[in-house]
C-alpha distance (Angstrom), angle and dihedral (degrees) to the residues before:
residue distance angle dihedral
X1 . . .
X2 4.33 . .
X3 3.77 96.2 .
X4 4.33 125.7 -178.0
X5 3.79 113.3 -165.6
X6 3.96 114.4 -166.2
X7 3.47 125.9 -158.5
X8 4.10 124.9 160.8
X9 3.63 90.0 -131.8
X10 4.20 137.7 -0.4
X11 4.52 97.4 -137.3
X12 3.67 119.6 144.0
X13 3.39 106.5 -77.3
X14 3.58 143.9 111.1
X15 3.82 103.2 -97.0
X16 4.24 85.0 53.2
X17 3.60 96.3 45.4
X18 3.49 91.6 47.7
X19 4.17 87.1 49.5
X20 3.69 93.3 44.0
X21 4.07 97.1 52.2
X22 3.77 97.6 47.5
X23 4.01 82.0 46.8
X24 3.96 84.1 53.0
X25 3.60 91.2 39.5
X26 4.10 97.9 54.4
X27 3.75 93.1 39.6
X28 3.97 97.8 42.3
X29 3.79 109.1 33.8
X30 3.78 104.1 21.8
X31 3.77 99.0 27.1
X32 3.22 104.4 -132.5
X33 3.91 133.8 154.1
X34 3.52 109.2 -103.3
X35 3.84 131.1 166.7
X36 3.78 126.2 -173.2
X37 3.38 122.6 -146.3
X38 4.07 120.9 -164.9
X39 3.92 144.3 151.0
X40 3.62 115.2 -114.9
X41 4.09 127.8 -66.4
X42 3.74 95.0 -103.8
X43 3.50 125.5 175.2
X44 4.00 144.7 4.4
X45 3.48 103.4 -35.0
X46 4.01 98.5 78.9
X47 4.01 121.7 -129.7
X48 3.63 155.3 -102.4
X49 3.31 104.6 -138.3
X50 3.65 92.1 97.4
X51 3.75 98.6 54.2
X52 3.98 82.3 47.8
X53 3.59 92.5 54.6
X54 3.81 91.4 53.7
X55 3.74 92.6 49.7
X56 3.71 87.0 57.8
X57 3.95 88.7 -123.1
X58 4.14 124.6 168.4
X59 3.87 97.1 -108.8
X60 3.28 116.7 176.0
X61 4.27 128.8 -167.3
X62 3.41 120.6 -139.8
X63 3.66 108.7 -173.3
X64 3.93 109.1 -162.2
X65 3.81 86.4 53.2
X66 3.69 119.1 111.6
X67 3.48 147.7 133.0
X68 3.68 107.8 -112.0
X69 3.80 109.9 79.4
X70 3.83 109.2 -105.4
X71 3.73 116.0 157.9
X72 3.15 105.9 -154.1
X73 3.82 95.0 56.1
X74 3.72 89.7 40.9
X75 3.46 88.4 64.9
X76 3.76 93.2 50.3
X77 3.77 85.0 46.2
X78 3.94 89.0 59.8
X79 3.82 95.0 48.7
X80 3.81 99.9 45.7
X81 3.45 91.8 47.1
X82 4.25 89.2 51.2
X83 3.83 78.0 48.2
X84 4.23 97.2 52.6
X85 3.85 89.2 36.6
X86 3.71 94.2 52.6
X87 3.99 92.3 49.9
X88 4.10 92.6 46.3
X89 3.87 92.1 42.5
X90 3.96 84.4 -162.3
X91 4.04 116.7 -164.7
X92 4.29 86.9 -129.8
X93 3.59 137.8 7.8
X94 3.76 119.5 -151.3
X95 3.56 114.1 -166.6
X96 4.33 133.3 -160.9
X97 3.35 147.4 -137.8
X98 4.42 120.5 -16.4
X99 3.49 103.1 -56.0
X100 3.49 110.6 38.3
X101 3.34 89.6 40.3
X102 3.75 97.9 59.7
X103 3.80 91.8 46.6
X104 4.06 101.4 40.0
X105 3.89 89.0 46.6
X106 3.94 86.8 54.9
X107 4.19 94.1 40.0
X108 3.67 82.3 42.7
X109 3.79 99.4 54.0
X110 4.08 91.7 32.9
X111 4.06 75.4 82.5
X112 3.56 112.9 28.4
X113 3.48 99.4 -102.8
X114 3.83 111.2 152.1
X115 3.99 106.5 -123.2
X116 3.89 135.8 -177.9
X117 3.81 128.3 -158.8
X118 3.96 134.5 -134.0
X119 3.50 122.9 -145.4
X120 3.74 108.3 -144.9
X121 3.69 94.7 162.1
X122 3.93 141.9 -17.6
X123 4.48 107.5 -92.3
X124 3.70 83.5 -160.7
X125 3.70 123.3 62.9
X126 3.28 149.6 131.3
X127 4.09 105.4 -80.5
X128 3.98 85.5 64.6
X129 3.78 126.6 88.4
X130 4.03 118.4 -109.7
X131 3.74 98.0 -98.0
X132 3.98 95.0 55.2
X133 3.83 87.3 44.0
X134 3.25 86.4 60.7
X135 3.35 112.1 43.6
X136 3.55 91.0 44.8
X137 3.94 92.0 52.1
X138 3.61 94.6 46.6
X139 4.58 86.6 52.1
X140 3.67 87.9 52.0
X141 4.16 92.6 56.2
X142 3.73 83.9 43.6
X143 3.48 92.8 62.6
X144 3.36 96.3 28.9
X145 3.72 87.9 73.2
X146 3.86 91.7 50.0
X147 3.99 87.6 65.8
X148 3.97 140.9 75.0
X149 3.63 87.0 -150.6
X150 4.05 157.2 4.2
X151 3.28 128.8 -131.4
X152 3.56 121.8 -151.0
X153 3.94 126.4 -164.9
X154 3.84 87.4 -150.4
X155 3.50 141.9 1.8
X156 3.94 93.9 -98.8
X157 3.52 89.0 63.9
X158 3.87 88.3 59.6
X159 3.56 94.4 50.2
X160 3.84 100.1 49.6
X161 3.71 89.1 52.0
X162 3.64 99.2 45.2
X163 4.23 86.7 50.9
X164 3.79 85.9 54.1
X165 3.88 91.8 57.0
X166 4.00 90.9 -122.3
X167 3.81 94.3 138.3
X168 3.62 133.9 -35.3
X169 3.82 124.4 -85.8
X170 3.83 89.2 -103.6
X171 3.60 90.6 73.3
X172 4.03 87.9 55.4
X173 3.64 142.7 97.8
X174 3.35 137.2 167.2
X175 4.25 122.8 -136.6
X176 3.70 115.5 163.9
X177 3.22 124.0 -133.5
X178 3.96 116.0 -86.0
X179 3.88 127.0 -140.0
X180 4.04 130.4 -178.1
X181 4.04 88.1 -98.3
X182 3.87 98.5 -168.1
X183 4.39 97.1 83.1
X184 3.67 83.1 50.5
X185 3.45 96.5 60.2
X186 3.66 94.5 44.1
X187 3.82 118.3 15.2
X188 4.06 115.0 -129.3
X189 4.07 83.3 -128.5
X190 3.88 124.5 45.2
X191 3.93 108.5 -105.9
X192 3.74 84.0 -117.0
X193 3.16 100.7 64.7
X194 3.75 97.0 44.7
X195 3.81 97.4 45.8
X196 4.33 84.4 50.5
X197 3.87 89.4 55.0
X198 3.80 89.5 42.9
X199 3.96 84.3 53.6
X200 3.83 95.2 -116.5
X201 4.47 119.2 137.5
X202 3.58 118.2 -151.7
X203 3.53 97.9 -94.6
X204 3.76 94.7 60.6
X205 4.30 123.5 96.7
X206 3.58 107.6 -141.3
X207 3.61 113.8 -151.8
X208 4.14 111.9 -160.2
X209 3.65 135.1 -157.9
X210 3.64 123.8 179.6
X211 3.74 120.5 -164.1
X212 3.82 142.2 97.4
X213 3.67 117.8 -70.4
X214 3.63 89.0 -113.4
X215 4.20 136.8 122.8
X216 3.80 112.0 -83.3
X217 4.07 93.6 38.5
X218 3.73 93.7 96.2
X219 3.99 92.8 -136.4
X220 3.89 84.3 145.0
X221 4.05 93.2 56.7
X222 3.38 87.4 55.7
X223 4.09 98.4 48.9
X224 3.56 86.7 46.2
X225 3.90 89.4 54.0
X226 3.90 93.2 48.5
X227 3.49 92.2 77.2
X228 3.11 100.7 67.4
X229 3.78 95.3 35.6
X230 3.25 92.7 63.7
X231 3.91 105.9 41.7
X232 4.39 76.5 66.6
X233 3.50 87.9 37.9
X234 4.20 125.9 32.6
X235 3.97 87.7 174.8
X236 3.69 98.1 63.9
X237 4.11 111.8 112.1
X238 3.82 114.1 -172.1
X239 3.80 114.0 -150.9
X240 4.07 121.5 -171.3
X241 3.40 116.3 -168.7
X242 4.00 117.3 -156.7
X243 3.78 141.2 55.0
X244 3.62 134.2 -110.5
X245 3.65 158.9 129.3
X246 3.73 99.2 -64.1
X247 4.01 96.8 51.3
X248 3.64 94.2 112.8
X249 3.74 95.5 46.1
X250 3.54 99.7 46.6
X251 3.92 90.6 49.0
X252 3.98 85.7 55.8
X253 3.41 90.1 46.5
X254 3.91 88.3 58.2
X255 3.35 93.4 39.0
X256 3.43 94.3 57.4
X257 3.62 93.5 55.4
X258 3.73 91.4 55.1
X259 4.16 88.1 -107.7
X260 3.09 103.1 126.1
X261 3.76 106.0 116.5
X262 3.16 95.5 42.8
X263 4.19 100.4 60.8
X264 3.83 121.4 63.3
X265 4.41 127.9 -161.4
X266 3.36 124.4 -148.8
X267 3.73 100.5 -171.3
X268 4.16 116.6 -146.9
X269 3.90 110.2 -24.8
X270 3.29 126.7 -178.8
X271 4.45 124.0 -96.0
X272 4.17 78.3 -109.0
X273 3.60 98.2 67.8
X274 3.72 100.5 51.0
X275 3.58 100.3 87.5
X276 3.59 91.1 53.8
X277 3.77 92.4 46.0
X278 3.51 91.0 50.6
X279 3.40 90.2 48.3
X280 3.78 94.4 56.6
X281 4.10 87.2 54.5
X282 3.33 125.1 89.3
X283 3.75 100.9 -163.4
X284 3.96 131.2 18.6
X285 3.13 120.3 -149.9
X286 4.34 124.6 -173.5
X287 4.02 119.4 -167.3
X288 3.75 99.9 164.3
X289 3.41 106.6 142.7
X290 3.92 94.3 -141.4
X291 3.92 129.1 12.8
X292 3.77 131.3 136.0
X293 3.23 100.3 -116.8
X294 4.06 114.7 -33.4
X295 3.85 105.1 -123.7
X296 3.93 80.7 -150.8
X297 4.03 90.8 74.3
X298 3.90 90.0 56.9
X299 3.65 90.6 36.8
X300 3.66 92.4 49.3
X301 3.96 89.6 48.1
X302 3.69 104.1 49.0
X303 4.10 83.0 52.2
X304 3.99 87.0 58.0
X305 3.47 96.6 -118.4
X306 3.92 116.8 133.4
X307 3.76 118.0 -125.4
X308 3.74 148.2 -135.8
X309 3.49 129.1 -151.7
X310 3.54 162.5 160.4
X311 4.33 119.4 -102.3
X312 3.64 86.6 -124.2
X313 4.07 123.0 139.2
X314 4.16 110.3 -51.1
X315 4.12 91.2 -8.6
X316 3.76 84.8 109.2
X317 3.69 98.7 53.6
X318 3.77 84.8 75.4
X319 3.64 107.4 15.9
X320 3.88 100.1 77.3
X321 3.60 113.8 -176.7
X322 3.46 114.4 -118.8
X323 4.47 95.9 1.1
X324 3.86 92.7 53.4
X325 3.54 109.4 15.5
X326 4.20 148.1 -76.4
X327 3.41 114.4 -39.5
X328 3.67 111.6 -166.5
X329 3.86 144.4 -170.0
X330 3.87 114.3 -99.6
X331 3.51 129.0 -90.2
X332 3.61 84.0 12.0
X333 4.12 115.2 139.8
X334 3.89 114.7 167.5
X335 3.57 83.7 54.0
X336 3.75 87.2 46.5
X337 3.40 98.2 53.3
X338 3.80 94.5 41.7
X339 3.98 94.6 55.5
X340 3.97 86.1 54.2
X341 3.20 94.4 48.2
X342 4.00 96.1 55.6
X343 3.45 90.1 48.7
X344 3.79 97.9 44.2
X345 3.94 89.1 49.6
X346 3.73 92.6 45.2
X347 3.99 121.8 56.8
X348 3.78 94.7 178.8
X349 3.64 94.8 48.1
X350 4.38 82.3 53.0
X351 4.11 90.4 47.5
X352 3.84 91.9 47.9
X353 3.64 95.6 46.3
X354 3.92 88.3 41.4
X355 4.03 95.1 43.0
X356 3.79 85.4 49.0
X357 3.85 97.7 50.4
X358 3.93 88.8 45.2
X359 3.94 87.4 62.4
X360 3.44 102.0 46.0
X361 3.34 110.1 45.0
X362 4.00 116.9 25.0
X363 3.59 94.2 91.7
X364 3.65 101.5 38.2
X365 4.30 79.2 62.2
X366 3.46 98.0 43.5
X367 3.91 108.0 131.5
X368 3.24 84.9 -129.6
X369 3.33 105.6 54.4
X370 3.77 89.7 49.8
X371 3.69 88.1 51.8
X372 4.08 94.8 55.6
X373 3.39 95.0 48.8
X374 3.55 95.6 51.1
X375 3.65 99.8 46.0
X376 3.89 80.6 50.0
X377 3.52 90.2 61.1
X378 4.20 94.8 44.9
X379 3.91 83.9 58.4
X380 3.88 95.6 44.8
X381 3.88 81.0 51.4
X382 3.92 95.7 46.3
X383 3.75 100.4 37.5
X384 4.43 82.8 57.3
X385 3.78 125.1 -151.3
């Protein structure tokens, strides 16, 4: 199967690992030929391109592609990838995330070329104001016309978009969002070891969050919850893992609350150390305020460790109140803070929730499992009605 993934650019984040591994997936384990097209890895939040250079994958740059809206480049965007698709003559094209999916679905149908969509996350929401709403709504069921079929990394994702009148739920199907499983179920490095370089003891509950220091996260709910957490608690440890434009204001706003010993940053890490970070935690906790579905949940999960987080778009797919963990309106921090603290003063409430989680959702995140069922979906697609 000749495959072209598009991307606007390959950073360390969810919607890019997700790209990368079914990339590595087609090309390594069902040998197929696959070529990734992407904008360059611009700004703070590192890249992939390494890793994909080490899995020997086709990666291809296309300059003009970005994130920010800039139509001028856009339009370059459109004709070189007309250009690249012409000269691969691929059997599908599967685009990602807003912006390259809006153009590749155009370059894509400009010549007949069947091609499917992933949903990583919803461009229009609820934090925006009207106009951007609805200019983003009405480019998704632009595109969504330019597509046999959408791909949604959870069944949120379906909803929202059928709500918005983009395309009817035919058209949709949900695939969630793969992961290389194995370092989850055992760490490369033994918790101790990480949670002694991190500067935790024994005694200490380490409470982990893993997302860019960016607005919508929720990194604030959960400094204004530590307070209280840890008046119950003095052995609680919060650890965020990421980098970002708000460092330096969230580490006033812990410092102004006389937290400061008690929260640790990691800074940008690679996709590699997660498992072991994870594994160092003790509790996860997610309070993004919009996300498709966090890979951190399932991450968090398949490590045993219980979770906390917002009710926002697929979070309760995996976050099962009472089997998984506390899921929890958003914004919301007494409830925040008391959710931690009955899992930070219980550790068999945090291995049941953990043990549970393990069961139920390693193999529905298998890489591999995410891979099959997409590739099932390219055929479908090829094969026609």
């Amino acid at each position: 199967m000749k495959t072209v993934h598009i991307i606007t650019r390959l950073i360390l984040g969810g919607a890019q690992e997700n790209t990368l591994l079914t990339v590595e997936g087609q090309h390594h384990d069902w040998g197929d030929d696959v070529t990734l097209l992407t904008g360059p890895a611009l700004g703070p939040e590192g890249s992939l391109l390494e890793r994909a250079a080490q899995r020997e994958l086709d990666v291809r740059i296309v300059p003009e592609l970005r994130r920010e809206i800039h139509p001028r480049r856009d339009w370059q965007s459109y004709r070189s990838l007309i250009r690249m698709l012409a000269e691969i003559e691929p059997d599908i094209v599967h685009t990602h995330s807003s912006k390259a999916g809006v153009i590749g679905r155009a370059a894509a149908t400009k010549l007949k070329i069947p091609v499917v969509h992933t949903i990583h996350g919803s461009p229009f929401h609820e934090f925006q104001s009207a106009a951007a709403y609805q200019v983003y709504r009405s480019c998704e069921k632009w595109a969504a016309r330019r597509c046999a079929r959408l791909i949604s990394v959870c069944d949120s994702m379906t909803d929202q978009y059928v709500a918005a009148g983009i395309a009817p739920r035919s058209m949709f199907q949900t695939v969630y969002s793969g992961m290389e499983v194995e370092p989850f179920l055992n760490p490369p490095v033994p918790r101790a070891d990480v949670r002694q370089e991190l500067g935790f003891t024994e005694e200490h509950i380490v409470v982990g969050k893993i997302a860019r220091l960016f607005h919508l996260k929720g990194h604030e709910y959960v400094i204004e919850a530590a307070g209280e957490v840890v008046r119950n608690n003095p052995h609680v440890r919060f650890l965020f893992v990421g980098d970002g434009i708000l460092q330096q204001q969230l580490q006033q706003q812990i410092a102004a609350a006389g937290l400061s010993e008690h929260f640790v940053f990691t800074g940008l890490v690679p996709p590699t150390r997660i498992p072991e970070l994870i594994g160092a935690m003790d509790i996860v906790v997610h309070t993004s305020l919009r996300e498709g579905l966090a890979r951190v949940l399932p991450q968090g999960l398949i490590s045993g460790k219980p979770v906390i987080s917002y009710d926002v778009d697929g979070a309760r797919e995996v976050c099962i109140e009472g089997e998984t963990g506390f899921l929890l309106p958003p914004k919301s921090v007494p409830q925040l803070a008391e959710a931690i603290g009955k899992l930070a003063d219980s550790p068999e409430l945090r291995e049941q929730y953990g043990r549970t989680g393990r069961e139920r959702f390693t193999d529905q995140f298998r890489q591999q499992t995410m891979v099959r069922e997409l590739r099932e979906i390219y055929q479908a697609v090829i094969d026609g009605p």
